[in-house]
Structures are given as C-alpha cells and as structure tokens.
KOLBARO-999405 format. One record per residue: residue in three letters; z, x, y of N, C-alpha, C in turn. Coordinates in steps of 0.05 Angstrom, whole numbers, plus 5000, padded with zeros to 4 digits. Each point is the difference from the previous one (the first is absolute). Layout:
ALAZXYZXYZXY;...
END
This chain:
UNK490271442780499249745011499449814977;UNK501649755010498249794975499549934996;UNK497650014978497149855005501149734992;UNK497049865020500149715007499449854969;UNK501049745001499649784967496749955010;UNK498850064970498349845005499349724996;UNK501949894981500249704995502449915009;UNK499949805006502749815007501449994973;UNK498549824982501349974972497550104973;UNK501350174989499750054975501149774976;UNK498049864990501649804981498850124968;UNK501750024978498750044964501749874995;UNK498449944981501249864973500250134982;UNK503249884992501650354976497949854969;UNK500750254991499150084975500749724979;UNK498950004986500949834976499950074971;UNK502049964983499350114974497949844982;UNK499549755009498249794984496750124991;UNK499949814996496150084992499149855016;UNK498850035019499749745029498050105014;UNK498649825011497350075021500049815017;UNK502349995021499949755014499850155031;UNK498649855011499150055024502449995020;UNK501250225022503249945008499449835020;UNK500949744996498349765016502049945030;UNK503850104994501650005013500250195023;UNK498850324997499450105015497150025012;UNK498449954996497949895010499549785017;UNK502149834996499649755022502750095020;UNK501650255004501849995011498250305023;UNK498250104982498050165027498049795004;UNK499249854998497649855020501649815019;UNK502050004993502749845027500150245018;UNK500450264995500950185017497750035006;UNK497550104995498150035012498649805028;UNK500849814984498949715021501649955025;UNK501850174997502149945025500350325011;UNK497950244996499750215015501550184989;UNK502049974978500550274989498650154990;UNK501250334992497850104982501950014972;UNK498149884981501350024978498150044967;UNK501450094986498650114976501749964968;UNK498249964981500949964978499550194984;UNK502350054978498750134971501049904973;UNK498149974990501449814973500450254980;UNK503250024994501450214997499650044966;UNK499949744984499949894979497550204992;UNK498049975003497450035004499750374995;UNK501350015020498850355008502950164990;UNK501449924993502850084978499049984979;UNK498449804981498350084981498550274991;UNK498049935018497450155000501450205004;UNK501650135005501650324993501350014975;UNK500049914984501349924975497650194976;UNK500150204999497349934975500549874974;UNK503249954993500049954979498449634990;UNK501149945026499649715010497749995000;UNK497950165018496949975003498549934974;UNK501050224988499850044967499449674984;UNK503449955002499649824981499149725011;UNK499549945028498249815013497150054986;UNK499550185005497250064995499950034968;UNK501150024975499749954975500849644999;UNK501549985010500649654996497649915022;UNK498349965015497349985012497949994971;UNK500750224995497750024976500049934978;UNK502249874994501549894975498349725003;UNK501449865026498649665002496849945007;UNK499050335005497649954991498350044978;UNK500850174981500050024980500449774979;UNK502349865009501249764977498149715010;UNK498050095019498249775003499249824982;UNK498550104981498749884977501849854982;UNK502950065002502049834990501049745004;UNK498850055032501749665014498049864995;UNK501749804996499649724994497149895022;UNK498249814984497049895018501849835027;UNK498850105019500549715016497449884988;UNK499649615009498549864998499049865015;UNK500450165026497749965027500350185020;UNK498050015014499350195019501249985026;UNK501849804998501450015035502750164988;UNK500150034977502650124999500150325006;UNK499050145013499250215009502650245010;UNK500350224999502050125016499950095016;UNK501149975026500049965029502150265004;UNK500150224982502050165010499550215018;UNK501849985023499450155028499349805016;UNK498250235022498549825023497649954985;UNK498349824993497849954991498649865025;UNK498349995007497449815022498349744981;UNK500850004979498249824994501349694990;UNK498949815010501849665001498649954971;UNK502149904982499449944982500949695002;UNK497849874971500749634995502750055006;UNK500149685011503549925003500749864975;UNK498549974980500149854974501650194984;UNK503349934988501950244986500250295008;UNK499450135032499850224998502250075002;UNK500650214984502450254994500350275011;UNK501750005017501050345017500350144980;UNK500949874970500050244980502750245005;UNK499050115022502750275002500249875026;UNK503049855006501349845012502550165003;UNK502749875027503050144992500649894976;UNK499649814988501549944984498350114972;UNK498250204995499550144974496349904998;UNK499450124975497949954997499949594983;UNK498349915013500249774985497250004971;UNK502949894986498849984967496849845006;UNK497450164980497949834999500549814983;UNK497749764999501049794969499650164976;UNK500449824980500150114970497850134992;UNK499650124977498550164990499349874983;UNK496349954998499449704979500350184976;UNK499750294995499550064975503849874980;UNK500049944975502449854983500450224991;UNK502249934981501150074970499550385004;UNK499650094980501150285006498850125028;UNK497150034999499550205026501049895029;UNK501449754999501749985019501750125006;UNK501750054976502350064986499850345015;UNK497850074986500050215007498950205020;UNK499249825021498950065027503249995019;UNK501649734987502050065012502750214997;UNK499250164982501650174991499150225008;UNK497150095005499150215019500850005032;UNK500249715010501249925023502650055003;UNK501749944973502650075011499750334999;UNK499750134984499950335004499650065024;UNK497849945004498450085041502849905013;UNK501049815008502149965002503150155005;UNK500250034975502950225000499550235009;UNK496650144995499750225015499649995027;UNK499449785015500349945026502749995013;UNK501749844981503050015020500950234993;UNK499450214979501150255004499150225016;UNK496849995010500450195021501149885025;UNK499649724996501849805029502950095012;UNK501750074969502450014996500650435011;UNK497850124990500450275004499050085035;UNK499049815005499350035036501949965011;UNK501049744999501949935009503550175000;UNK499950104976502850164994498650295015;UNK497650115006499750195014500050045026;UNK500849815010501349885031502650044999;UNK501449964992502950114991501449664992;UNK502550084983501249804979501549735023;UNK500249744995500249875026502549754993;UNK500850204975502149824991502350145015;UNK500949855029502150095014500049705015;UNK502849994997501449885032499850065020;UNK500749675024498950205017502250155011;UNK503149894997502250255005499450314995;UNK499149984975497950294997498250105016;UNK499049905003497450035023501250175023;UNK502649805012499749995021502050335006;UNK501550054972502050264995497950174995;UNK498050014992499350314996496949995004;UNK499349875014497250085007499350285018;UNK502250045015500050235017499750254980;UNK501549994982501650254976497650074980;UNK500149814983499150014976497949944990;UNK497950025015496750054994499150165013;UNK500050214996498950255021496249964997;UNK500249974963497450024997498749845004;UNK500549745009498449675017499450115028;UNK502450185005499950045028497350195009;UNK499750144982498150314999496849824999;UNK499349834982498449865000499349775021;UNK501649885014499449815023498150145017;UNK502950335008498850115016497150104998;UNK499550104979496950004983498249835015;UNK501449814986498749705012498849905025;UNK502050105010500249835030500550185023;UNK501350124996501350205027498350075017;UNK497150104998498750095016498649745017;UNK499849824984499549645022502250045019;UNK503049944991501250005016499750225020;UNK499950245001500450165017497349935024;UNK498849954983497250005019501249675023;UNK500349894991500849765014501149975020;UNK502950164995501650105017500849755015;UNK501149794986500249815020503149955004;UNK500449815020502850045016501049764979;UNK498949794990501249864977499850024964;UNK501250124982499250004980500449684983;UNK498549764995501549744992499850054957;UNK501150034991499349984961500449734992;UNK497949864997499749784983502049954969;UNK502549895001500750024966499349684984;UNK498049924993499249774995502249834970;UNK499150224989500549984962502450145000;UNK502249974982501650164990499550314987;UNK498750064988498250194978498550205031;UNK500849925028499850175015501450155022;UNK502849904993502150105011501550255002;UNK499350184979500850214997498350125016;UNK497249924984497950335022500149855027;UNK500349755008499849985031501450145018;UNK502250034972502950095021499450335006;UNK499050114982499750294990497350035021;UNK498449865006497750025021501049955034;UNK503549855001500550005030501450215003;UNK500750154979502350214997496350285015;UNK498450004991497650144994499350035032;UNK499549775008499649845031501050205019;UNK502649964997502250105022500550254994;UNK498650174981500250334994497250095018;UNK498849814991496450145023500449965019;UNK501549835023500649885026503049984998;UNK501350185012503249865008500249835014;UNK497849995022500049845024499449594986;UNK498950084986497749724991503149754999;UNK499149814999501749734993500149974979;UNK501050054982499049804972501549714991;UNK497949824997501449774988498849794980;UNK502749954983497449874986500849634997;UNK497949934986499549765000499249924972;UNK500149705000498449864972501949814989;UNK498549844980502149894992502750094984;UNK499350184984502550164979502950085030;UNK498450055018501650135018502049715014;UNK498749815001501849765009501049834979;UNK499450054973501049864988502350174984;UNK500650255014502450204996501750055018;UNK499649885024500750125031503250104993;UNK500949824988503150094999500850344997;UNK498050004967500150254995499050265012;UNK497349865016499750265014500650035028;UNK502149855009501250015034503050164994;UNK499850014970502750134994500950255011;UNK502050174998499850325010499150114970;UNK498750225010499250194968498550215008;UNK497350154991499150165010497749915013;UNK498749784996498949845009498950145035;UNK503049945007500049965038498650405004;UNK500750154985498950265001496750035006;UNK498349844983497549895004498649865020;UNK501249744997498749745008501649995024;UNK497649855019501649915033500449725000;UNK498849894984500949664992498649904986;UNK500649744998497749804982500749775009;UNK497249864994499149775008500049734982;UNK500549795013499749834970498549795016;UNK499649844984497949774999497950075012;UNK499049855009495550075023502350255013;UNK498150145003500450305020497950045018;UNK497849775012498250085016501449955024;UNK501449885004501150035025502550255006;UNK500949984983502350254999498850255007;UNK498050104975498450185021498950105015;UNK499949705020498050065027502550045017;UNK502049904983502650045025501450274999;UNK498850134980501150264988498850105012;UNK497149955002498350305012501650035039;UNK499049695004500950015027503750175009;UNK500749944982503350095006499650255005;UNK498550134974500050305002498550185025;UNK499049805007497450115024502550035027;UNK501749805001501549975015502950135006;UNK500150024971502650204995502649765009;UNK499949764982501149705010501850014973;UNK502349944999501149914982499149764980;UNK500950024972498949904976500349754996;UNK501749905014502449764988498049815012;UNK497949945007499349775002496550014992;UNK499650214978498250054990499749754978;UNK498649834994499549764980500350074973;UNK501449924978500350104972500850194997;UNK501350205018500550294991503450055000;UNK500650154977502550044997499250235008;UNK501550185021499650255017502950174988;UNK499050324987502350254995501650015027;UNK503149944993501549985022501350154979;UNK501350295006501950104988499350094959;UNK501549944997499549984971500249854980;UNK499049745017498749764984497749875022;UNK499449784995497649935011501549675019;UNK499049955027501549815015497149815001;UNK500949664997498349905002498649945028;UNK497849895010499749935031500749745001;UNK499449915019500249815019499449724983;UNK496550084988499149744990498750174974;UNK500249824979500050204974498249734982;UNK500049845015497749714985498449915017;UNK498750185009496749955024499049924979;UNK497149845006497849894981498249995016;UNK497350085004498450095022497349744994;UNK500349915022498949744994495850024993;UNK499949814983496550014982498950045014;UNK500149905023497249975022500150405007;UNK502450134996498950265005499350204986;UNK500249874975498550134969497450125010;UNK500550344995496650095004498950174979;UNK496749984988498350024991501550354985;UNK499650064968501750155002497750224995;UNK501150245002498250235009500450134964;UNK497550124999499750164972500050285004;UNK498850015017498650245009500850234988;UNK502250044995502150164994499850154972;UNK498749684978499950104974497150034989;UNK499650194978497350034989499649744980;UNK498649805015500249744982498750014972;UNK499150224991497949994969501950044980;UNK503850115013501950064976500949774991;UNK500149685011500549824994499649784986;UNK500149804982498649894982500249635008;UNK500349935023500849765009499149885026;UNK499749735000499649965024501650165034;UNK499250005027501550105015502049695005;UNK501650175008502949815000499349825031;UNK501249715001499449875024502449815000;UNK502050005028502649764996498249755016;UNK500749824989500349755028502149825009;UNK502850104978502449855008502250195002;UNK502549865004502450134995502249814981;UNK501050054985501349874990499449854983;UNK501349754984499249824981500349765002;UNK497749795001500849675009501650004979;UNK500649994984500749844975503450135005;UNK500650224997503050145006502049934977;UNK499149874984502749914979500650164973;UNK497750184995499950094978503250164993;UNK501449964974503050135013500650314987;UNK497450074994500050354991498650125014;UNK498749945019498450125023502550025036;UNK498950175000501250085028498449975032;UNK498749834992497549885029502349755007;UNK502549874991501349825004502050065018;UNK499950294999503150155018498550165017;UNK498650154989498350235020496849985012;UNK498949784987498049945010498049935019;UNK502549925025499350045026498949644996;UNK500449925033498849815009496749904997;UNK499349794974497949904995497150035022;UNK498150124999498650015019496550074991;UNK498349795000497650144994497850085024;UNK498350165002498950115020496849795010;UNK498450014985498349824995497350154986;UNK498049814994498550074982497650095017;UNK500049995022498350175017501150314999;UNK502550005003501350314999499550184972;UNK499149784977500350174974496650004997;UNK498649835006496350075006499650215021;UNK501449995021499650285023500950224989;UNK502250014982500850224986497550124983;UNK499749804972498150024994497150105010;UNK499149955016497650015013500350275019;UNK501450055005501650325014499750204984;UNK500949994969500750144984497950084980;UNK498749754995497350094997497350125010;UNK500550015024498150155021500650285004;UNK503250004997500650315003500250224976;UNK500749864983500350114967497950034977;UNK497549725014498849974976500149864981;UNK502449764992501049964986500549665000;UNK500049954974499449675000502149894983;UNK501750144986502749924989502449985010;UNK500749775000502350065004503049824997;UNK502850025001501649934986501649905025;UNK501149735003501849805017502450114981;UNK501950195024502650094988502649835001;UNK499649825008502049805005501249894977;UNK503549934999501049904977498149724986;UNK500149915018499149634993497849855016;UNK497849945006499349955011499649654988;UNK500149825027500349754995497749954988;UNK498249734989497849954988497849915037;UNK501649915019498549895018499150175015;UNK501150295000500050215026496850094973;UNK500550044986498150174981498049834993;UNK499949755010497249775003499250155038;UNK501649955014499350165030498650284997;UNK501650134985498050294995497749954979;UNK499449864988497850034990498249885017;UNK500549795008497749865020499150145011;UNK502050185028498850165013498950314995;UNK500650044970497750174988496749974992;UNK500249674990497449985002498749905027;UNK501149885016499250015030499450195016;UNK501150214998498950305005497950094987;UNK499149914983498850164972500450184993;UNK502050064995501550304982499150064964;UNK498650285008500250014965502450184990;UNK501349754992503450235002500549954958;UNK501850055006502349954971503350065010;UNK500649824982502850115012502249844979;UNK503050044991501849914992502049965009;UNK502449864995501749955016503049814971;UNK501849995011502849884983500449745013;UNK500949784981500649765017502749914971;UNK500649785010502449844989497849864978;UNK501049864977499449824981499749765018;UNK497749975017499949725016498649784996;UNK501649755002497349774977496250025013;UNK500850095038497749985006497350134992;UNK501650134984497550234980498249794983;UNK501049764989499249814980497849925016;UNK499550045024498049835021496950374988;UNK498349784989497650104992498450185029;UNK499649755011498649995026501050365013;UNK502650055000501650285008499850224998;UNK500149964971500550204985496550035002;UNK498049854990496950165004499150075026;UNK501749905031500250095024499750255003;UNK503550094991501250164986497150354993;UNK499549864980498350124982497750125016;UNK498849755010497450065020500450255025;UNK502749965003500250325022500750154991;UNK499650094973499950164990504350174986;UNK500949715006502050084981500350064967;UNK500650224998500050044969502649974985;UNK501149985014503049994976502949925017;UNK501649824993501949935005503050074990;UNK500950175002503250084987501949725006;UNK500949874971500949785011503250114989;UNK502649885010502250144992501049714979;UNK499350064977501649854979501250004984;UNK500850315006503050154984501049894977;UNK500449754992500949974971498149744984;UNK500349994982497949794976502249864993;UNK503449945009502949864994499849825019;UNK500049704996500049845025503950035015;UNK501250044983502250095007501150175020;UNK498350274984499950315017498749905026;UNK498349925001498549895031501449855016;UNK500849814988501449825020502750125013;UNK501550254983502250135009499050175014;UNK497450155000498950095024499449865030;UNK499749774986499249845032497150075010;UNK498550064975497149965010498949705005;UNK498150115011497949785012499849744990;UNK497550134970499949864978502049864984;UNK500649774986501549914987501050094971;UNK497950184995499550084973497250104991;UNK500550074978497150204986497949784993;UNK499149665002498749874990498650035034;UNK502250015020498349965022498650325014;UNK500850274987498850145004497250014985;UNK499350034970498949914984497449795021;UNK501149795007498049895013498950245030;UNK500550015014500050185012498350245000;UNK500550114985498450214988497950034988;UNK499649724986497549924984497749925028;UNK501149915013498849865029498450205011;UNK501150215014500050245003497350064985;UNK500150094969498050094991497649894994;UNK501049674999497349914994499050005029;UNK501350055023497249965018500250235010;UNK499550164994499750375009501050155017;UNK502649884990502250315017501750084973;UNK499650234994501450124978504149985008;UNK500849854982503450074992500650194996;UNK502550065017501650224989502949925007;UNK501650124986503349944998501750205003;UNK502449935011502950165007500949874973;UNK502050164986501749894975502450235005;UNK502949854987502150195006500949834972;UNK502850154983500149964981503650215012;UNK501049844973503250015012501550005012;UNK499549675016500749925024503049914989;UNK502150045013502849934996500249784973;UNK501149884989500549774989497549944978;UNK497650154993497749994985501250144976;UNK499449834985500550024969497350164975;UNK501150064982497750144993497249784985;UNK501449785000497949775003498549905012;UNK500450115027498949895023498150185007;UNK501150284999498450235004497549984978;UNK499849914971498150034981497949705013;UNK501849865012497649825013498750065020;UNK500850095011498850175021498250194993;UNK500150084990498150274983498049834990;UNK500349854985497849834983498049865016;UNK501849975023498549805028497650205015;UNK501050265000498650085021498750224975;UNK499749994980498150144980497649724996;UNK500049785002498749794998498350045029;UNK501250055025498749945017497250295005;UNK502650234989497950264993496649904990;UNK500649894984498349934976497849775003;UNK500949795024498149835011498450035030;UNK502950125015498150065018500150365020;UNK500450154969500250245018501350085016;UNK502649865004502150065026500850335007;UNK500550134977500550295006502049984992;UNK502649984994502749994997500050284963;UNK500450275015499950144979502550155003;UNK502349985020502850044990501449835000;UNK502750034989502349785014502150095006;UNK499849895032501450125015503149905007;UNK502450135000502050014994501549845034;UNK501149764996501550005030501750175003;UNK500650005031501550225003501449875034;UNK502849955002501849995016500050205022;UNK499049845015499950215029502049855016;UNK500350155027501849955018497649825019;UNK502349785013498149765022498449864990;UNK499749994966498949774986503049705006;UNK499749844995501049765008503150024971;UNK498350024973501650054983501550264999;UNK500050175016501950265003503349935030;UNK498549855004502649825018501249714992;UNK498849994978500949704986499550114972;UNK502050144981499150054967501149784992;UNK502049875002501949864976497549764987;UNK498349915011498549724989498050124983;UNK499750284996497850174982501350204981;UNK502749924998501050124978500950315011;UNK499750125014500350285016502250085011;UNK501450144982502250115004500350305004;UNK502650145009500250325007498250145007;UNK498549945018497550105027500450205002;UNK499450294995500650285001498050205010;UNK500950205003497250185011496850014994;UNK498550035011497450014998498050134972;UNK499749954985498250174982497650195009;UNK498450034981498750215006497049895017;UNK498450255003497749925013498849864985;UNK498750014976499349884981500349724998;UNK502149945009501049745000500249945028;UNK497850025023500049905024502750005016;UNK502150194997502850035022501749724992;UNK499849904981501149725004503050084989;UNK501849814991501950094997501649904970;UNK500650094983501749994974501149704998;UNK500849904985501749734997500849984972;UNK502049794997500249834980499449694995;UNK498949984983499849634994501949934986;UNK500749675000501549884992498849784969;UNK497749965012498649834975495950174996;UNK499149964982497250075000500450344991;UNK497550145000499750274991501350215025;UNK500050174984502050145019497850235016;UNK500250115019497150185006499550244980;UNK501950064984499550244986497349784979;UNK502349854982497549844984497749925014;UNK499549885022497649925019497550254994;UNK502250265009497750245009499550044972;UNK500750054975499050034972497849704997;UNK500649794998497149795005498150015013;UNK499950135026498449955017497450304999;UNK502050184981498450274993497749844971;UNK501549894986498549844974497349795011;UNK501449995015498049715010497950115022;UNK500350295015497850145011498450124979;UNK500450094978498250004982498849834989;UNK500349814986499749745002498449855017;UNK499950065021498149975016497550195002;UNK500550154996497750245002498049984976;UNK501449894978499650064973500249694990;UNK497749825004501749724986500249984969;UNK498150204987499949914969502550204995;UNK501550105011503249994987500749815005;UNK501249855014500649805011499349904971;UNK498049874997500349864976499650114977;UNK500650294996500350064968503849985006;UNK500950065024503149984998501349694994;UNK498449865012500649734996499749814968;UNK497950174988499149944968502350054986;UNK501150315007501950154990503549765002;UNK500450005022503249995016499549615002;UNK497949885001499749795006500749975038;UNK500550185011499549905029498850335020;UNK500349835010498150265024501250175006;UNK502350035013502750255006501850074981;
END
C-alpha cells in the first residue's frame, strides 16, 4: 500500500558553492502563497544544511569567524557611534544620522580613515592586508570544498547524473532523510545562481531516488534564463518532471491541483511538462500573478540565527525605469507593478511579531524615490522600530534633503544605488538614469549627509571600455570608498547574458561572434568578441588588479608612484 504525501509541495534551495548567508527569500515567499491559499507546504534551505555536513567547510567558517574577530584591533576607528554593525537580526533602532548595515549584499562597508599617519598607518595597513589574504584563503578553500564550479552549463547538464557520485553521497548525507520524511507529492529545487546548478541537479536526481512517485520540478531564475538548454533531450528528462519559469506561484497551485486530479499538464501556468524525451511547453508559459496577490512570506522553515541579513521583503515586480541595456528586467522582467506601502509595513509588522526581528531588506531591483517616501511615511505612522535597506536607480529626487532624512527617520540605513561606472561615456552607453558620475557624486553625497548610508553597483568591462576608462572608474569609486564609505571592495566583471537588450542588438557595442556560455564563475553568460575597447580576457586581468586595489588602497598608490597610473 502507498503511503499517503504528507506535503503537497516540498520546495529547497540547491546548494551553492559561494560564501553566502542569504536568507532563501524566493522560496519562502513562494510557501506563504501556498500556505495562504490552503496548501500544505514546506521549505528547506538546501544551501544551508549541505554545508553544515561539510566538516571541512564548518572548519574553515569557523577559523575565518575567528580570524575577523581576532583582526579587530586592526580596523580602522570609526568616528561616530551611529556607525554601528547591524549584522543579522538585531532589535535595537539605532540614530538615523550615517547609520551603516556594515555587513550588507553588497560586502562589508569600508569604515573612514584611520587618523593615525605616516608609518603606523603604514603599518596597521599591512597587518590588514595579511588578515585579509588569510581571509580570502580560507574563503577560497570552503568554497573549492563544495566542489570545483568551473563548468558549463552544457556540462552540467551532460554529466550531472554520471560523474559526482561523491556530491551525490553527501547531499544524501545532507538531505535525504528531510526528504524522505516529507514525502511530498511535489519535489520544486530552487536554481537561483549559476554556482548552483550542478548540485541542484544532483539533488533532483537524489529527489526522485527517495520517491519515484514524487514530481520533481524545478524553478528559478538560472532555470529560465536557460530554458532552451534545459527543455532539450538529455538525461535530464530521466530525473526531472518539468520546470518552471518566471513567478511559479501560480503554476504550482495549478500543479498541485492537476495532480490531485490526475488532469493533464498542458494548461499548467509556466510549466514546460516531460513529454517523451524532451520537455513540451503548456498552454501559457508568461503568467505574471498579479501584486494585489503577493502573500506575506513564510520563514518558518529556516533556523534564522544561520543568517547574517535583514529578512527579505518584495513590494514590486519588475523595473520602472526598464532601459538599462545589460540587465535583463527589459525582456524578462515582467509587467511594471508595485504593491503598496501598506503591503511592505504589514509585511513588516507580520514579520516582526513572528520572528522577533527588526531588520530588514526591500528585495526589489529599483525602487522609485516616491514609492520609498510612501513607505517611509507609513513606517513612521505606524510607529515601527524597524531598519531596513533597499536598491534604487541614481535618482535626482534623492538631492531633495527633506527625503532622504524622511528616509532616515524610518529607520532606513542604506541605499544600494546602481552606478556601475565613474566613464560619463560608459554610462551613457549603458543608458543609466544618471547623466554621469558628477550627478551620481551629487547623489550620494546627499544621501550621506542626511543619514542614509551609500552604497554602489559598479561593473567594469563593459563592451567598448578602454583601459582608460576603466582606470577612471577605479579612481572614481576608490574616491568615493574614501569619502563616503560606499563598500565597493571588488570589481566586478560584466558579463553578457541572454534577454539583456544588448544580447539581441550587439553590433552598436562592438559585440561580435556570440558563442557558448562560460563558466559558473562568470554568471552562465556567454563568450564574445569586441571590435573596439579591451577585450574580456584584458578586462578580467584589470578588474583582478583593481579588486585589490580596492581592498588595499595604499597599493594603489605605491603602484601609481611606481607606473605613474593606477592600472
């Protein structure tokens, strides 16, 4: 006889090789939809508890833990007390005067300078860089103890079945006995990041060995922004019963129901359904499930003390702005839509009653300047003692004082603003916001002088960028390091993805012979040639110089004493 599911849907999030503590915000808001509408459904953050079976990993977490507390006495004075670190869930509201999240997505943000001069500067910063290299090296030995993630995803998709027995032995470690216990009639695997495609795949392969019966399918973005590749025939269809692309909250309420019914697939929402030995698409494969039925997302699932960040909160879909032409919110982004700022205070105010918890992070690409005057109002109209961060566009309305200390007063701490290059050139061929780096610069200073800490997106070997442009850029955002603490401690490499605007229009960016995908490392994007500017091989050798360089500014200028320029 056989036994009954106890969940409708089993949803995890696959493994990742990174060094990451991010709360899985995608499956968590995709069980408080199922919950809210009477399913039974359950999470496990796969990332998480695929670790913690690792001892090698535990290991060197816990020596790199003790390293950055140890190298305390090294960092640099802050020179006031709102600059405080807010890492995790903390309860306590700090001044809105410069406060700093400190350990943010976007890295730890740099304190100001160190008043001590001349040598023991010298040489406080040279104990810093040490602490340092020994940090990215146990970073670098964790990470490679997850297994090596320099693969394609054609690779991926050929031998994930075959050729890791020993990933496989360990998941099961991992995980197997959740799943078994779960026993649910849907298995869904989250593949968010690239760098999680292999073990996701090796975890649906895992799935469907504990349960023959179970569904498995997966979802995420890596998974829609591959669909081609993975609707292909391969071994794939041996595994997996389909996958989903774009929002999947409705797909899976139409999944559970189908299955209850024993109803054919084909008009299941987003789901490419195993027909034979490839995968057939349905009916409607671009549902977008409208804001007003966005629900409150459920945690429950995860042990929130492993995390180092606010809890995740959406209030839109998509991006007003849509033009950016290396981003993919222009093609795949779905129909503009924000929910309202009662929905992100009820969130809030939900989440903190049930969790405990007073941090938290607006996951949204962009948020306009007027919607984020609406949510603050109605944070202090509630009287919330919250904190929280959030990403917006380089927008002039930031220049408005009155806002930004609004802003501040509800307890916003930090703004990720996307101003990717210090080249008024490089920007403008981006099609950002801003006009240029004089008007980010203003911007940002705005920002800090009335107490919402800056922070920045930067990308560096964008098509047609010269190695002149790139050393201005570097200089730009080592200046901004340096005045207002932005954080910017790598430099990060563009990278050509598919459904960016410029991957269906190369010729005006110099982009020629568009070829297969690179590695994880390099976000799935895909190989090229240029026609004018640095080529990506040269790009990725600068952009390695200039992340040190950043980490490290007094090279920076003993290289520059030396060579007379910065790169």
């Amino acid at each position: 006889m056989e036994t009954p599911s106890k969940l409708d849907v089993l949803l995890i999030q696959a493994p990742c090789v990174r060094w990451t503590f991010l709360v899985p915000a995608g499956i968590a808001c995709l069980v408080g939809f199922l919950r809210s509408n009477g399913y039974k459904a359950d999470a496990i953050d796969g990332d998480m508890t695929y670790k913690k079976h690792l001892p090698l990993y535990r290991l060197l977490v816990g020596l790199h833990r003790l390293l950055i507390s140890s190298s305390k006495p090294f960092h640099r004075k802050k020179n006031n007390s709102q600059n405080q670190q807010t890492y995790g869930f903390s309860t306590e509201q700090g001044s809105p005067q410069n406060t700093s999240p400190v350990c943010t997505p976007g890295g730890m943000i740099t304190p100001p300078r160190n008043p001590i001069k001349g040598f023991f500067g010298l040489g406080f910063s040279m104990i810093r860089g040490a602490f340092y290299m020994v940090e990215r090296s146990l970073k670098g030995w964790a990470e490679s103890s997850v297994y090596e993630p320099d693969l394609r995803v054609e690779q991926v998709l050929a031998s994930f079945d075959t050729g890791y027995p020993a990933q496989e032995k360990r998941l099961e470690r991992a995980l197997g006995k959740q799943i078994t216990d779960a026993n649910a009639d849907i298995v869904g695997i989250s593949i968010q990041y690239p760098d999680q495609m292999l073990l996701g795949l090796i975890l649906a392969k895992l799935a469907k060995k504990i349960n023959p019966n179970c569904y498995v399918v997966l979802g995420g973005p890596q998974i829609t922004a591959q669909i081609e590749q993975f609707t292909a025939p391969g071994p794939l269809v041996k595994y997996v019963d389909g996958v989903m692309v774009h929002e999947t909250e409705v797909g899976l309420r139409e999944l559970i129901e189908a299955r209850r019914d024993n109803a054919a697939l084909n008009k299941v929402s987003n789901l490419y359904f195993k027909d034979g030995e490839s995968f057939t698409a349905s009916e409607r494969v671009d549902y977008q499930l409208p804001v007003a039925e966005y629900a409150i997302p459920d945690f429950s699932g995860f042990n929130l003390s492993d995390y180092g960040y606010g809890l995740p909160i959406r209030s839109l879909r998509g991006c007003y702005y849509n033009k950016c032409t290396f981003c993919t919110y222009p093609v795949t982004g779905g129909q503009y839509a924000f929910t309202s700022a009662d929905f992100v205070v009820n969130n809030m105010i939900a989440l903190q009653e049930k969790y405990q918890v007073s941090t938290f992070e607006i996951i949204d690409s962009s948020l306009p300047a007027k919607y984020l005057r609406q949510i603050s109002q109605a944070i202090i109209d509630r009287g919330l003692n919250v904190k929280w961060y959030t990403r917006a566009n380089v927008q002039k309305d930031f220049k408005d004082a009155e806002l930004v200390q609004l802003m501040a007063k509800a307890g916003c701490i930090a703004l990720y603003l996307g101003v990717e290059s210090g080249s008024d050139r490089i920007v403008n061929m981006m099609k950002k916001m801003q006009p240029g780096k004089d008007a980010s610069l203003e911007i940002i200073e705005s920002l800090y002088n009335n107490g919402v800490q800056p922070a920045v997106y930067s990308m560096f070997g964008y098509p047609t960028e010269t190695k002149e442009e790139m050393e201005e850029s570097v200089e730009f955002f080592m200046m901004l390091n340096r005045r207002f603490r932005i954080g910017v401690k790598n430099a990060n490499q563009f990278n050509l993805v598919t459904d960016s605007p410029m991957f269906y229009d190369p010729e005006p960016y110099g982009i020629i012979n568009i070829r297969g995908s690179v590695n994880a490392a390099q976000g799935y994007g895909f190989e090229y040639d240029v026609t004018r500017g640095m080529t990506p091989p040269e790009a990725a050798k600068l952009c390695r110089k200039a992340g040190i360089f950043f980490r490290h500014p007094f090279l920076a200028k003993a290289h520059k004493k030396v060579y007379g320029r910065t790169l």
